[in-house]
ZATIDO-825087 format. One record per residue (C-alpha): residue in three letters; z, x negated, y. Coordinates in steps of 0.25 Angstrom, whole numbers, padded with zeros to 4 digits. Layout:
REM residues N
{"Ala" {Z X Y}} ...
This chain:
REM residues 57
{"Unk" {-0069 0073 -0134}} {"Unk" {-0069 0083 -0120}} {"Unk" {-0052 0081 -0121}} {"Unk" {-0053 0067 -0122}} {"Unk" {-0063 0063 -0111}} {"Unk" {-0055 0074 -0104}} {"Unk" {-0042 0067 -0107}} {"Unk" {-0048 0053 -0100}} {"Unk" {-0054 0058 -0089}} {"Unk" {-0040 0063 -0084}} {"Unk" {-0034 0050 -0089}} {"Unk" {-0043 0042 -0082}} {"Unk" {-0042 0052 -0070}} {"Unk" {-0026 0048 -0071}} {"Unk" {-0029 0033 -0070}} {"Unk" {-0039 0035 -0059}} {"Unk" {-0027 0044 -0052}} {"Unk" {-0016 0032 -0054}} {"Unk" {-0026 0021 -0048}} {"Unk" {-0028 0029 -0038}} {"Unk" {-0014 0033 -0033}} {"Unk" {-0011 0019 -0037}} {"Unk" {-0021 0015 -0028}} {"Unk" {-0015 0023 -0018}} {"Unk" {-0002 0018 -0017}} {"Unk" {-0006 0003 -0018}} {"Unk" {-0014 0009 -0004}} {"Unk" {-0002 0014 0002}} {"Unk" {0007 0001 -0003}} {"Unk" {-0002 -0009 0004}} {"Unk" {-0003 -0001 0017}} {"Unk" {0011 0001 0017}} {"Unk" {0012 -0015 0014}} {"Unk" {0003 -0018 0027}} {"Unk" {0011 -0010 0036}} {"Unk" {0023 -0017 0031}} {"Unk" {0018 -0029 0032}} {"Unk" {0012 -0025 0048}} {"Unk" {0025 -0020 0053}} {"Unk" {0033 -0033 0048}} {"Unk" {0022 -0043 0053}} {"Unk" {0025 -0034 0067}} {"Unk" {0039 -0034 0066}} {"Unk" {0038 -0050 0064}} {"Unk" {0028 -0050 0076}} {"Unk" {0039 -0042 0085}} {"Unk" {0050 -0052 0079}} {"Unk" {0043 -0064 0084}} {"Unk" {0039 -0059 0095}} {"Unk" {0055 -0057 0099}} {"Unk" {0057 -0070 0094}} {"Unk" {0047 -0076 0103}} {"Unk" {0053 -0069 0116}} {"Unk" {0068 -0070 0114}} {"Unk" {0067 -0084 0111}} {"Unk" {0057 -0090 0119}} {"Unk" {0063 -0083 0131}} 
């Protein structure tokens, strides 16, 4: 019984490991999305903004 109680503590210490790192790169995924998302909405700021002066001028 000591072998199989071993066996699920390190199965279930494996799990906890995956959730983890999956955990992680979700992280790493959504902060990579915002600042994605931050430098387009700049870059469409900077391109109105062009827009604005060279053709109201």
């Amino acid at each position: 019984m000591g072998n199989e109680e071993k066996s699920r503590g390190k199965a279930r210490q494996k799990a906890d490991d995956a959730k983890s790192k999956a955990a992680g790169a979700k992280e790493q995924a959504e902060e990579r999305d915002r600042k994605a998302r931050l430098e387009a909405d700049e870059q469409d700021q900077r391109a109105r903004e062009t827009f604005d002066r060279d053709y109201d001028a």
